[in-house]
C-alpha positions in Angstrom: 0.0 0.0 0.0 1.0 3.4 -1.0 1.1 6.0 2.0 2.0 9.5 2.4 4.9 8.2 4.6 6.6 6.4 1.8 6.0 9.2 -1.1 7.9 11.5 1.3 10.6 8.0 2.2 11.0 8.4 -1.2 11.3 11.7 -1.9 14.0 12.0 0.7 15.8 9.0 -0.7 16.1 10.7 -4.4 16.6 13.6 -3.1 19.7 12.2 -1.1 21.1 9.6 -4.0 20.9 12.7 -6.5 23.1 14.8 -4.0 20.5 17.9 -3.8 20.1 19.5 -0.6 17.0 20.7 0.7 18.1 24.5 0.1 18.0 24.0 -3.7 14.8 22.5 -3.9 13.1 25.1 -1.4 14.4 27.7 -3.3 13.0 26.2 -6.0 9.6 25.5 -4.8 10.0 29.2 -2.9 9.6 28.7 0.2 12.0 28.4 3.2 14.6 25.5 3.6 13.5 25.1 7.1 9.5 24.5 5.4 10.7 22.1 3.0 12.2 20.1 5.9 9.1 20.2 8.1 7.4 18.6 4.5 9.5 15.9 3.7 9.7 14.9 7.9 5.5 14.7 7.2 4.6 17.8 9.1 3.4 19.6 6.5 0.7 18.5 4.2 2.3 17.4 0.3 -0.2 18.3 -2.0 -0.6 17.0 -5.5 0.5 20.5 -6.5 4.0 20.5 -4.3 4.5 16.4 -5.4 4.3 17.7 -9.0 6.6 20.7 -8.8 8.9 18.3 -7.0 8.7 15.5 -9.5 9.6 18.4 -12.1 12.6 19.4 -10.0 13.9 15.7 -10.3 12.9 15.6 -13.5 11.2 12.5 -12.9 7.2 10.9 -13.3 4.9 11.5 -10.3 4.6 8.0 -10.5 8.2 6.7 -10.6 8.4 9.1 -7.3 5.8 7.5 -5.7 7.2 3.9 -6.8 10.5 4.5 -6.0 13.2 2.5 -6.2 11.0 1.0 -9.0 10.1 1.9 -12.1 5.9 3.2 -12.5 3.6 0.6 -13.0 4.4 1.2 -16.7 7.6 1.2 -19.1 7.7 3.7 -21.3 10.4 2.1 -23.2 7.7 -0.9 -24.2 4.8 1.7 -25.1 4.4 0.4 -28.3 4.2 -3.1 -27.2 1.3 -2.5 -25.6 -2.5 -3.0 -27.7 -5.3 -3.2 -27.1 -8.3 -5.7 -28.7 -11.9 -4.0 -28.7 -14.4 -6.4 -29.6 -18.3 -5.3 -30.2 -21.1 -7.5 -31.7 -23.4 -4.9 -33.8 -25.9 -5.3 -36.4 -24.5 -5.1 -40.2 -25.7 -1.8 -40.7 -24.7 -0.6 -37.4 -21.4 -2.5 -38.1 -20.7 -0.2 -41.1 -21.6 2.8 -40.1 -18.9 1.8 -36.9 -16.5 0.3 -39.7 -17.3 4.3 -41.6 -17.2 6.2 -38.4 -13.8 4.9 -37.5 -11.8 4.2 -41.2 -13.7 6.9 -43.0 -13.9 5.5 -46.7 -11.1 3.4 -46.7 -13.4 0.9 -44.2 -14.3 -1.2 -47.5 -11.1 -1.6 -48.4 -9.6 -2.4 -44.8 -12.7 -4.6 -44.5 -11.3 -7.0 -48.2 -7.9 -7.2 -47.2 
């Protein structure tokens, strides 16, 4: 499970394995070093909002943040490997006005080959 405690774990970890200090990224997010601090210990609130700013300060995914030391539940290398299979049972007419709808007038000739 996913808690606010381990985005900020994680936060901390990057942010100590990329050798940035907290004075760099509160300056960045413009606010005080001593804030910052007080955010990543968990006593102040992270709001989607801050977690972005600070994803785009690592220049890193929200999600491979919050997954850290893993990648995101995705690979962005393998993208085009993924596919995906829509099946839907119509009527013929219905079928190609779909088949229209979604190849323009090529569906004929999609539809022979």
């Amino acid at each position: 499970m996913i808690t606010k405690e381990k985005i900020l774990e994680n936060i901390s970890k990057i942010r100590v394995n990329k050798k940035i200090t907290q004075k760099s990224i509160a300056e960045f997010l413009e606010i005080e070093q001593g804030s910052y601090s007080l955010l990543e210990r968990g006593e102040r609130d992270l709001t989607i909002d801050r977690l972005l700013q600070i994803a785009i300060f690592f220049k890193m995914d929200i999600v491979d943040i919050i997954t850290y030391p893993n990648k995101g539940s995705y690979n962005k290398e393998n993208e085009e490997d993924i596919k995906a299979i829509l099946q839907i049972e119509l009527k013929k007419d219905k079928k190609d006005q779909v088949m229209k709808l979604i190849f323009g007038d090529n569906s004929l000739e999609i539809l022979n080959n």
